[in-house]
C-alpha positions, -999 to +999 in steps of 0.1 A: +000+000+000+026+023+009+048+015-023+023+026-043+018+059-030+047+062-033+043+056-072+015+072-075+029+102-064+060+103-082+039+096-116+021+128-104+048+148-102+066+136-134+034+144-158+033+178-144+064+183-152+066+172-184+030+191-193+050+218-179+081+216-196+055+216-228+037+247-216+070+266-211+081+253-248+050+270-261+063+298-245+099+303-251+096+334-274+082+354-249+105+383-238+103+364-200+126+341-186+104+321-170+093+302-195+127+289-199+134+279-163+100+258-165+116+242-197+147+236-179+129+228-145+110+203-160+143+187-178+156+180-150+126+164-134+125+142-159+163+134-165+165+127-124+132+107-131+147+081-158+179+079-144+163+067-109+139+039-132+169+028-151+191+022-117 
């Protein structure tokens, strides 16, 4: 039961980020920087995310 909390909530998090690193590519040529940091933000969600399924 625990253990898939667990999964449940890290699947959570990892399609928000990946809708938000979408979002923020949608919005990269706005004159704001913030678009860019979701990108990146979300990158690195993700990257952390596979490298932890892989190990």
């Amino acid at each position: 039961m625990r253990r898939k909390l667990h999964n449940t909530i890290l699947r959570t998090i990892t399609a928000l980020a990946a809708a938000t690193c979408v979002i923020g590519a949608m919005l990269l040529d706005s004159e704001s920087l913030i678009p860019a940091a979701m990108v990146m933000g979300g990158i690195a969600w993700l990257t952390l995310f596979y490298y932890a399924q892989e190990r």
